[in-house]
Backbone as numpy.savetxt, mean C-alpha at the origin, in Angstrom:
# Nx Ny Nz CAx CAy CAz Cx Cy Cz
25.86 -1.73 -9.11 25.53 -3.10 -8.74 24.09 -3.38 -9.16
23.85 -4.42 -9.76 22.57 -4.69 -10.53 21.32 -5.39 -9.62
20.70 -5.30 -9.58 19.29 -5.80 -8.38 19.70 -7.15 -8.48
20.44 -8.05 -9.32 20.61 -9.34 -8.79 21.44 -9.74 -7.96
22.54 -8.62 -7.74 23.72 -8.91 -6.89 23.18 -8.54 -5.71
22.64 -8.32 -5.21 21.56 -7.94 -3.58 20.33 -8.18 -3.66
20.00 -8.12 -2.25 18.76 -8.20 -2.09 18.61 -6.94 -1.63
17.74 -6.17 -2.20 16.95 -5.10 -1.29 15.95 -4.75 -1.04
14.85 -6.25 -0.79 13.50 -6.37 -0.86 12.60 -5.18 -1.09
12.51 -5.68 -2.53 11.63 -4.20 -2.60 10.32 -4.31 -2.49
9.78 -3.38 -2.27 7.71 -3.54 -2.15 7.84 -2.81 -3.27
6.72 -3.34 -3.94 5.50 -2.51 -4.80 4.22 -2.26 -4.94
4.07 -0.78 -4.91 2.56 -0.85 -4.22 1.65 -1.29 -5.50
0.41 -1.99 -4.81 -0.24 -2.92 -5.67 -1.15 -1.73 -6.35
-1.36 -1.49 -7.73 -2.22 -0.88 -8.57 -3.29 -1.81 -8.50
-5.02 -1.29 -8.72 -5.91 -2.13 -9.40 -6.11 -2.09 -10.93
-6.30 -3.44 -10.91 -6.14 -4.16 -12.57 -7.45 -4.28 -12.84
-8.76 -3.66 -12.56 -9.99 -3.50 -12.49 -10.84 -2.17 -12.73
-9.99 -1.24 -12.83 -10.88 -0.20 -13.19 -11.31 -0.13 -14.47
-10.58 -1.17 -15.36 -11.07 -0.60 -17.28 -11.81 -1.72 -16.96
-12.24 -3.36 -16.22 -13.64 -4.01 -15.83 -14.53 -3.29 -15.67
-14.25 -2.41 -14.44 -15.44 -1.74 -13.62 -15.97 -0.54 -14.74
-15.52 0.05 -15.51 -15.76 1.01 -16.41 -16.10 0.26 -17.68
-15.92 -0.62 -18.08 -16.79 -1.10 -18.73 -18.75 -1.77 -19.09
-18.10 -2.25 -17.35 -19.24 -2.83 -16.45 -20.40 -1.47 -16.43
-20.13 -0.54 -16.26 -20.87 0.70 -15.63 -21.49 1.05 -17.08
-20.53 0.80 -18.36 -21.19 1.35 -19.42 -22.02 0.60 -20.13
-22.32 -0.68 -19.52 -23.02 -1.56 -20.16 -24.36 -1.52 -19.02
-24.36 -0.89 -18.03 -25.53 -0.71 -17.64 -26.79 0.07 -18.04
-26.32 0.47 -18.97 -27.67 1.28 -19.63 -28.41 -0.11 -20.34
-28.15 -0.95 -20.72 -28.54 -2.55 -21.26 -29.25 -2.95 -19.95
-28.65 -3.08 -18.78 -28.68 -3.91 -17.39 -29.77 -3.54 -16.61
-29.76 -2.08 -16.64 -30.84 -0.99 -15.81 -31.44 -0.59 -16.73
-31.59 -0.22 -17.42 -32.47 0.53 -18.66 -33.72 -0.72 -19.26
-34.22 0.02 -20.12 -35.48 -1.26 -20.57 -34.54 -2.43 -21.70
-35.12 -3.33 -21.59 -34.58 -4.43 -22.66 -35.50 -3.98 -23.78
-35.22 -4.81 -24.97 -35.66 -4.58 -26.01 -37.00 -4.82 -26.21
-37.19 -5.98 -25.65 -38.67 -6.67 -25.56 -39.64 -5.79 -24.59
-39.18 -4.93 -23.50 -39.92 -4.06 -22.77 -40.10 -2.66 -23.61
-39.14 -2.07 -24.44 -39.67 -1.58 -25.35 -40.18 -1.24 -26.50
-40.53 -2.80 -26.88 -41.76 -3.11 -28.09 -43.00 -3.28 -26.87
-42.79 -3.75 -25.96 -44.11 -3.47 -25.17 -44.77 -2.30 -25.23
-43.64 -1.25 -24.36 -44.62 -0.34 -24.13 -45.05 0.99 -25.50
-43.99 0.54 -26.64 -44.85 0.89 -27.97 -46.14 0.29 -28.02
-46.46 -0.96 -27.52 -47.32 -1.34 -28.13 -48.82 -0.71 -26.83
-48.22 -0.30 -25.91 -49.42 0.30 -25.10 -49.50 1.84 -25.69
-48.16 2.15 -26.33 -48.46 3.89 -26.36 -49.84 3.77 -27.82
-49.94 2.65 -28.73 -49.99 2.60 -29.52 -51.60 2.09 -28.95
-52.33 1.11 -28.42 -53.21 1.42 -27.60 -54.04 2.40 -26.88
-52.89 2.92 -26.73 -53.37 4.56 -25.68 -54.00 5.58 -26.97
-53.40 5.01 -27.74 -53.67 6.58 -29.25 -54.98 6.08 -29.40
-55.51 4.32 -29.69 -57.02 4.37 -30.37 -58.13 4.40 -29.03
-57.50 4.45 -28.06 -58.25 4.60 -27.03 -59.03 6.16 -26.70
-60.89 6.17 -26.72 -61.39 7.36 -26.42 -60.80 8.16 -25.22
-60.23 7.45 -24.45 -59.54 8.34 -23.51 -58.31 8.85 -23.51
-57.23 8.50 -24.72 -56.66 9.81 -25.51 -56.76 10.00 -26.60
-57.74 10.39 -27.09 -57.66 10.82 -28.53 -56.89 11.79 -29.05
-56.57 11.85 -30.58 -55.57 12.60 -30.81 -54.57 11.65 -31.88
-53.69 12.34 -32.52 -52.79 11.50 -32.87 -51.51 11.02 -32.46
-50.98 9.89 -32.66 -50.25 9.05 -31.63 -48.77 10.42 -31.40
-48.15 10.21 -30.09 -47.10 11.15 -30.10 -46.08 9.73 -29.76
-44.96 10.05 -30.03 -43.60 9.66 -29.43 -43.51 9.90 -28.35
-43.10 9.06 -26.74 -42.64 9.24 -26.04 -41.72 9.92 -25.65
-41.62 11.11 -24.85 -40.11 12.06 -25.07 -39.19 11.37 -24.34
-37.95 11.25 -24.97 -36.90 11.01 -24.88 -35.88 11.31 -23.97
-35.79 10.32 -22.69 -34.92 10.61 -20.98 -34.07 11.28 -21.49
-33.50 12.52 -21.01 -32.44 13.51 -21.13 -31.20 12.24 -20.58
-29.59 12.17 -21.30 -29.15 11.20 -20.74 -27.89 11.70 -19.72
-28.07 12.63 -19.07 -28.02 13.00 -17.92 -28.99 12.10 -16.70
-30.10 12.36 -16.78 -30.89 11.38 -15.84 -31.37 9.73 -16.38
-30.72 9.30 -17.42 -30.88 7.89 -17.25 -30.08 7.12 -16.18
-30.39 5.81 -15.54 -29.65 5.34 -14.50 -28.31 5.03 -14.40
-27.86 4.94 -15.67 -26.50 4.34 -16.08 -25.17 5.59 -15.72
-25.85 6.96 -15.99 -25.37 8.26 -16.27 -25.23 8.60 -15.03
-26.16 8.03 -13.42 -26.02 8.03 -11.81 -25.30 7.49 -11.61
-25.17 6.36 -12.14 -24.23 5.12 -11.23 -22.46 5.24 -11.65
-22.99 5.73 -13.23 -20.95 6.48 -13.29 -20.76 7.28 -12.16
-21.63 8.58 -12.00 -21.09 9.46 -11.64 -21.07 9.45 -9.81
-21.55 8.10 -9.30 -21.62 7.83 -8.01 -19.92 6.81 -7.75
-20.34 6.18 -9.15 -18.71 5.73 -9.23 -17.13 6.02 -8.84
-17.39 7.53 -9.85 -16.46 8.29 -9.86 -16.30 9.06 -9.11
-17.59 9.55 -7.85 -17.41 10.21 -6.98 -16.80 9.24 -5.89
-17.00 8.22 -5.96 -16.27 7.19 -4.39 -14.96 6.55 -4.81
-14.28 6.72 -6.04 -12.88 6.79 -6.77 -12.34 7.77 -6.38
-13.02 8.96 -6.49 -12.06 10.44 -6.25 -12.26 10.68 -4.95
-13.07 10.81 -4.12 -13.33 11.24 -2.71 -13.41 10.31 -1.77
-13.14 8.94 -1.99 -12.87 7.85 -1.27 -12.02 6.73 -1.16
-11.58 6.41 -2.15 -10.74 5.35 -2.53 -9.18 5.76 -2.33
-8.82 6.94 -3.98 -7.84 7.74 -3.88 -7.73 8.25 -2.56
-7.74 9.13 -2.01 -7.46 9.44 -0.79 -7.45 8.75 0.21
-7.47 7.14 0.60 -7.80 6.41 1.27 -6.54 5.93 0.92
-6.25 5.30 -0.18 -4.70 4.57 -0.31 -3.76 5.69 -0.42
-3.71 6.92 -0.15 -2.47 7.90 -0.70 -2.26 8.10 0.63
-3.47 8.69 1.57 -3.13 9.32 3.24 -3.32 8.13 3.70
-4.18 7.09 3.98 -4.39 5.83 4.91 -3.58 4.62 4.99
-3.90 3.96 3.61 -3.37 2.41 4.01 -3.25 2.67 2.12
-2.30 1.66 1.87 -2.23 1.13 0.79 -1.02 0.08 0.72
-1.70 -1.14 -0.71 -1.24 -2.40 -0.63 0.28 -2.21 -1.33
0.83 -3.55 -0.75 2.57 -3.28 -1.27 2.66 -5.35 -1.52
3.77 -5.33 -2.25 3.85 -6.67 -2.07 5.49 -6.86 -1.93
5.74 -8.00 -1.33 6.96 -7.91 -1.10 8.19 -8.98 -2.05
9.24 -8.68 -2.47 9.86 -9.16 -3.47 11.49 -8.96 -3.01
11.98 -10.22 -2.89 13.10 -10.02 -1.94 13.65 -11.65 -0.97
14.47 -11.58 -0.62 14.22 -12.32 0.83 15.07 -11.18 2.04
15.51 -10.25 1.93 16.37 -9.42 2.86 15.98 -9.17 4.00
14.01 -9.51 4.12 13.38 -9.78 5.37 13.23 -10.97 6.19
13.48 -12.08 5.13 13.40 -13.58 6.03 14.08 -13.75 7.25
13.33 -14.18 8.20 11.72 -14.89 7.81 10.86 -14.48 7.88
11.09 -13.14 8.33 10.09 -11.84 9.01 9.00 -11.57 7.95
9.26 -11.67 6.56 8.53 -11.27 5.44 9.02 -12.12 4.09
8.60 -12.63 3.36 8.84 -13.32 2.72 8.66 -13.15 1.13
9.26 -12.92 -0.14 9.01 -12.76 -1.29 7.61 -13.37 -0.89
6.48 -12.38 -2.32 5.26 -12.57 -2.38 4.54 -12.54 -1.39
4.84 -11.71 -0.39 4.09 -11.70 0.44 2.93 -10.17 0.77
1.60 -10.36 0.65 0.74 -8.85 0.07 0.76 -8.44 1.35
0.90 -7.23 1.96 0.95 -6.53 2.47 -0.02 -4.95 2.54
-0.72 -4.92 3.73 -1.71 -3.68 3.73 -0.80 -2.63 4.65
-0.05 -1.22 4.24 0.47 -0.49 5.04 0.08 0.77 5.50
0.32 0.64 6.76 -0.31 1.75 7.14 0.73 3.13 7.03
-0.36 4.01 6.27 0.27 5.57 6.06 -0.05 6.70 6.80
-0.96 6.37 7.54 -1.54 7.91 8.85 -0.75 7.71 9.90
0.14 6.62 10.48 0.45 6.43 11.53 1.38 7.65 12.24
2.20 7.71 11.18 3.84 8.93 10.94 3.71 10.48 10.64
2.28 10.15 10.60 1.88 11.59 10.48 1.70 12.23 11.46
1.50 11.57 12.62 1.16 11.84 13.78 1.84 11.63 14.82
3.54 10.75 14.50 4.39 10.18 15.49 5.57 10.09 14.86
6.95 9.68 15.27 7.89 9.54 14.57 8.43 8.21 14.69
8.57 7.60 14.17 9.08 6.01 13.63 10.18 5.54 14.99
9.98 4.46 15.22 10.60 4.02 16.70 11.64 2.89 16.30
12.87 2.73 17.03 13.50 1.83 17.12 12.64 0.31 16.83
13.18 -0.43 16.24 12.56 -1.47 15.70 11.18 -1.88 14.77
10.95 -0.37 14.18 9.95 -0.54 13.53 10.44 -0.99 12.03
9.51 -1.77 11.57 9.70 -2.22 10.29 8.52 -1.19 9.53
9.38 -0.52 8.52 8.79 0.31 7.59 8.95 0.31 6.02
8.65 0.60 5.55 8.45 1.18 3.86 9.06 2.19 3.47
9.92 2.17 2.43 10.63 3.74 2.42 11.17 3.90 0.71
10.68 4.58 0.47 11.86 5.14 -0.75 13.03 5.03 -0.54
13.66 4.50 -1.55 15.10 4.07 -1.66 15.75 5.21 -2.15
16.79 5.54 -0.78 17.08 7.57 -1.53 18.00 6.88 -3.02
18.42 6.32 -2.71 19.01 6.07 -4.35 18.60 6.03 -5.33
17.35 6.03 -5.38 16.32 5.97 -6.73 14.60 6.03 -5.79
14.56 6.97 -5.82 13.18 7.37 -4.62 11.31 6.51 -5.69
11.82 6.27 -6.49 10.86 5.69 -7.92 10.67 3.79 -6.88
12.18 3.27 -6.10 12.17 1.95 -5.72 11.34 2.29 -4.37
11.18 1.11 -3.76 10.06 0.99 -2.15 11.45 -0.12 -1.81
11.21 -0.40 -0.53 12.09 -1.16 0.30 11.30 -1.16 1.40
11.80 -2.35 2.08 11.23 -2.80 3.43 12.33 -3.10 4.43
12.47 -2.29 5.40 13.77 -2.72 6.34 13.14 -2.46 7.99
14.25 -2.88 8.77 13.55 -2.51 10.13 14.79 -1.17 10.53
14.50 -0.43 11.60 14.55 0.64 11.93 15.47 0.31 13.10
17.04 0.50 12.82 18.07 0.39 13.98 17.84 1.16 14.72
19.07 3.14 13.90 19.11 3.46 14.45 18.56 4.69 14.00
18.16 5.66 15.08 17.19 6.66 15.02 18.36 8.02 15.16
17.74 9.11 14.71 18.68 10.76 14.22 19.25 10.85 15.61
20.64 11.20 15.50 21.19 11.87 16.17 21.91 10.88 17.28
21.64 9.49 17.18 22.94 8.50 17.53 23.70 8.04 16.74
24.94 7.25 17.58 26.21 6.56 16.74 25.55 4.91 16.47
25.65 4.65 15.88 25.30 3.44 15.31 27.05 2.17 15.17
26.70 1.47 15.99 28.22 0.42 15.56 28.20 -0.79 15.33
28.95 -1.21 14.36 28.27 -2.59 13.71 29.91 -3.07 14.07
29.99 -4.41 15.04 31.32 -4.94 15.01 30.80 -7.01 15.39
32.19 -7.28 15.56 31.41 -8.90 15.89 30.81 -8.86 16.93
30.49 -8.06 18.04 29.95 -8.18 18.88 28.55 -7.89 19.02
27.94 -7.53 17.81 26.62 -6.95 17.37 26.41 -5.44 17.44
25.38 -4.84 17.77 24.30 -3.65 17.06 25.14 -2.70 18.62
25.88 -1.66 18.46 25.68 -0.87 19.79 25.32 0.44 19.26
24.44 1.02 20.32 23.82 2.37 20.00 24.51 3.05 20.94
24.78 4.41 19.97 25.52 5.28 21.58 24.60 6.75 21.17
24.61 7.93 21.90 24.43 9.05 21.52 24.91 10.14 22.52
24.49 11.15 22.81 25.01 12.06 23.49 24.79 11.99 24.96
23.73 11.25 25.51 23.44 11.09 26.43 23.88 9.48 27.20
24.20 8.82 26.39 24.65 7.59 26.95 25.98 6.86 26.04
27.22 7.55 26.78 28.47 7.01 26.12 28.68 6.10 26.16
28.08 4.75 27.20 28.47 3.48 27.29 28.09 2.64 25.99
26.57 3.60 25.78 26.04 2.08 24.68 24.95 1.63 25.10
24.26 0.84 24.05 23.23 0.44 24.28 23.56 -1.06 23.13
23.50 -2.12 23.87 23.98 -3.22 22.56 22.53 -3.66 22.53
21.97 -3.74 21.22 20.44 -4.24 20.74 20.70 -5.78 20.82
19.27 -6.13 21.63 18.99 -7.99 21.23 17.45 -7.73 19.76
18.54 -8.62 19.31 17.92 -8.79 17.66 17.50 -10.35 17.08
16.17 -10.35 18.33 15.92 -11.70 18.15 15.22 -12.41 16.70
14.88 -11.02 15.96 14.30 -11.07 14.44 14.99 -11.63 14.27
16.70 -11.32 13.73 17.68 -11.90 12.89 18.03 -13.65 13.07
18.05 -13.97 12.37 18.12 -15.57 11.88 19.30 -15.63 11.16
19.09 -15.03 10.14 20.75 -15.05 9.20 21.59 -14.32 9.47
22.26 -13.91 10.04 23.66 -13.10 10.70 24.82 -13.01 9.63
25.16 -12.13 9.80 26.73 -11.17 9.35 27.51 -10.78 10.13
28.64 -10.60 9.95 29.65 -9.53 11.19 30.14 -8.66 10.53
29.84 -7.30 10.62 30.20 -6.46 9.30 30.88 -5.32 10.80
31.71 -4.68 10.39 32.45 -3.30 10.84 32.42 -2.01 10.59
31.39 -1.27 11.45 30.72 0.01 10.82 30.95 0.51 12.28
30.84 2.04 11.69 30.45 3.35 12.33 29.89 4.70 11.91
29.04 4.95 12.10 28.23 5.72 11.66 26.97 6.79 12.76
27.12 7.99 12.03 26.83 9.05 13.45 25.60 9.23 12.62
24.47 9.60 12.70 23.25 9.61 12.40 22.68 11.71 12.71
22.69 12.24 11.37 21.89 13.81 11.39 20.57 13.68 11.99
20.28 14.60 12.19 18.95 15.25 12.65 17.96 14.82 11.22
16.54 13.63 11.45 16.15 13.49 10.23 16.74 12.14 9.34
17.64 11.38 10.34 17.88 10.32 9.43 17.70 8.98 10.40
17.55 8.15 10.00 17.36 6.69 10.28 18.28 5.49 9.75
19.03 4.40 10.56 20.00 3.51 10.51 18.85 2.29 9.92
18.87 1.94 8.97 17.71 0.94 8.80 18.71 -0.66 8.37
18.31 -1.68 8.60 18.89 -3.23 8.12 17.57 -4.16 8.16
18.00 -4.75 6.89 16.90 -5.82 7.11 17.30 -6.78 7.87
16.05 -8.28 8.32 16.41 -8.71 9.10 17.37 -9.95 8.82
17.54 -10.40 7.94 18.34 -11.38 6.58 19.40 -10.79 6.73
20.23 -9.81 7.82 21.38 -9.32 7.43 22.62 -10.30 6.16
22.70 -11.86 6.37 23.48 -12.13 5.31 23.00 -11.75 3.64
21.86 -11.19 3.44 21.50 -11.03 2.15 20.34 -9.73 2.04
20.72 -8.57 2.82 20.36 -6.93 2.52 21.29 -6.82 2.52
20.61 -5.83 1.26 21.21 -4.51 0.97 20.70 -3.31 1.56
21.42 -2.34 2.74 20.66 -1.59 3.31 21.49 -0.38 3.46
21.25 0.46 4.89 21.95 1.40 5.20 23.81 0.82 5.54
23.88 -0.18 5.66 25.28 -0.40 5.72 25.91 -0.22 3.95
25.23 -0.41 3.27 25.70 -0.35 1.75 25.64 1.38 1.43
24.38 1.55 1.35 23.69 3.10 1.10 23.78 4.34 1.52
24.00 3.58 3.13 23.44 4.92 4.44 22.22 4.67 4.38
22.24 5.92 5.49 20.80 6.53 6.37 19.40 6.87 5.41
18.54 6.62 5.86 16.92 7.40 5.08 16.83 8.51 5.53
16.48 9.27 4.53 15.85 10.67 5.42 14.48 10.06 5.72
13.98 10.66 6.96 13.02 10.78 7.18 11.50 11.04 6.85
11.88 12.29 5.51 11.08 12.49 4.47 10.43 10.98 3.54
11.10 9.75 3.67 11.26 9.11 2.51 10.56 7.82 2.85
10.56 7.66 4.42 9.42 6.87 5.08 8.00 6.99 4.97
7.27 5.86 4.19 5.57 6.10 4.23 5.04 5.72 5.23
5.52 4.03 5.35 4.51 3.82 6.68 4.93 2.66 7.23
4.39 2.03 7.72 4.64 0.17 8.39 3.55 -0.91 7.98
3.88 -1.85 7.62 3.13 -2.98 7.73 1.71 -3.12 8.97
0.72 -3.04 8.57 -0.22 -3.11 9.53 -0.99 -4.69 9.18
-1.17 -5.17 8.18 -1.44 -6.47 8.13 -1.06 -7.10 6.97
-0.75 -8.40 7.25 -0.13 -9.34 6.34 -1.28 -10.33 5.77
-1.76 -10.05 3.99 -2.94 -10.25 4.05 -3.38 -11.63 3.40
-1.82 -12.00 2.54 -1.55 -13.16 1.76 -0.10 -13.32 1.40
-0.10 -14.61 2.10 -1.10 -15.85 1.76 -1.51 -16.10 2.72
-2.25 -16.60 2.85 -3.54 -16.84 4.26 -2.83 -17.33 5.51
-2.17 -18.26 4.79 -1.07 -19.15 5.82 -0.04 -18.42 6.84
0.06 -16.70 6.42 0.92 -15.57 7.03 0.19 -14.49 7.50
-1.33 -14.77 7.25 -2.15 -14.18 7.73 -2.08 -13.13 8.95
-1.74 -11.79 9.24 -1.33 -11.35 10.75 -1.23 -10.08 10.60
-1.59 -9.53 11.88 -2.21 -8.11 12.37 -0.68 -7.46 12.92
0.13 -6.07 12.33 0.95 -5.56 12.87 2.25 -6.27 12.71
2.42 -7.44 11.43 3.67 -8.11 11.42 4.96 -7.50 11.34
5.62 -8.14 12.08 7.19 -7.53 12.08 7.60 -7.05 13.49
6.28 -6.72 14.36 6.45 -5.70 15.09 7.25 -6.14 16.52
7.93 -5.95 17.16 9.07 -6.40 18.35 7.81 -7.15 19.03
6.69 -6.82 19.46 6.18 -7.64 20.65 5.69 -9.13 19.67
5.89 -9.54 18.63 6.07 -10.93 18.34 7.46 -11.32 18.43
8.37 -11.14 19.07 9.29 -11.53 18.91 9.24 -12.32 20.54
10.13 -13.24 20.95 10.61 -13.16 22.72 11.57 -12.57 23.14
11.39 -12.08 24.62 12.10 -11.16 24.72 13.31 -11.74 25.26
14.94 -10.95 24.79 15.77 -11.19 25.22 16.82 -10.87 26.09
């Protein structure tokens, strides 16, 4: 099935389109920081002073020549490249990094084009909760990102009938029927599905138009990066922790 026949809102994390600027920028600072041309016909013209002057006599020498290791231009790369490698990189790989969203399988919750800052330390330290909206490799092609919210969690039954979302597991045979006040666009689809140790029931909230774990199955666990921590554009969607159940009312 071809990405036009579904939606399976995908994110992509945002690359910067600025580092061959900024590396250019840095190499033209030896021009910027260094002497201009006119400052060094000047100070020829003092070294050249200094020679007929009784207080250096002698014949004129050449100024020796900044090793270009210590010219300023040769610091500011290498201060560059030290807050690229030991700050930046490691900041978007373990912390946060940008995604944008492309899709509608989240509406209204998230919206094509919408930039997104996600947080990646969170899961490192906790395990992903019922109703979280996360980021995940698409086990079908782990290269795609997707954005879905988080039904059902390892080791319950998951049931999709007209009556909506029921969770069951070993400890509670009755059920648990979810209020899913996200959802706006509704489906009635007929599922059952028992959930391993390590996997996650995920649907977007657009159920009439995801493509999700009802098509796919379950995520491993492995395949989750992180959650939405702020919604950064367009200004107008502007918001801290979007997606997350306590914007919703409760039902």
């Amino acid at each position: 099935m071809s990405k036009r026949q579904y939606n399976g809102a995908n994110v992509y994390p945002v690359r910067s389109r600025h580092y061959k600027i900024l590396i250019k920028k840095l190499k033209n600072m030896n021009t910027e920081n260094g002497l201009t041309k006119q400052q060094n016909l000047s100070r020829q013209a003092s070294f050249g002073a200094e020679e007929n002057s009784p207080i250096n006599p002698g014949s004129a020498e050449e100024k020796p020549k900044i090793p270009w290791h210590k010219k300023p231009w040769f610091r500011d790369v290498i201060s560059f490249l030290f807050i690229v490698v030991f700050v930046i990189i490691p900041f978007r790989v373990l912390v946060a990094q940008p995604y944008l969203v492309t899709g509608g399988s989240m509406d209204p919750t998230f919206q094509s084009g919408e930039y997104l800052i996600v947080d990646q330390l969170s899961y490192r330290f906790e395990e992903p909760k019922r109703g979280d909206v996360v980021i995940f490799r698409y086990p079908k092609d782990p290269k795609e990102f997707f954005i879905k919210r988080i039904i059902g969690l390892p080791g319950e039954t998951v049931k999709l009938s007209a009556n909506g979302v029921t969770i069951t597991d070993e400890n509670d045979s009755r059920g648990l029927k979810l209020a899913e006040p996200y959802v706006i666009f509704d489906k009635t689809d007929t599922l059952t599905i028992t959930l391993k140790n390590g996997e996650y029931f995920v649907m977007g909230d657009n159920r009439a138009a995801s493509a999700d774990s009802r098509l796919w199955g379950p995520v491993p666990r492995e395949n989750i990066k992180g959650k939405p921590f702020v919604s950064l554009f367009p200004l107008s969607r502007l918001d801290f922790m979007p997606g997350s159940l306590s914007k919703f009312p409760v039902q």
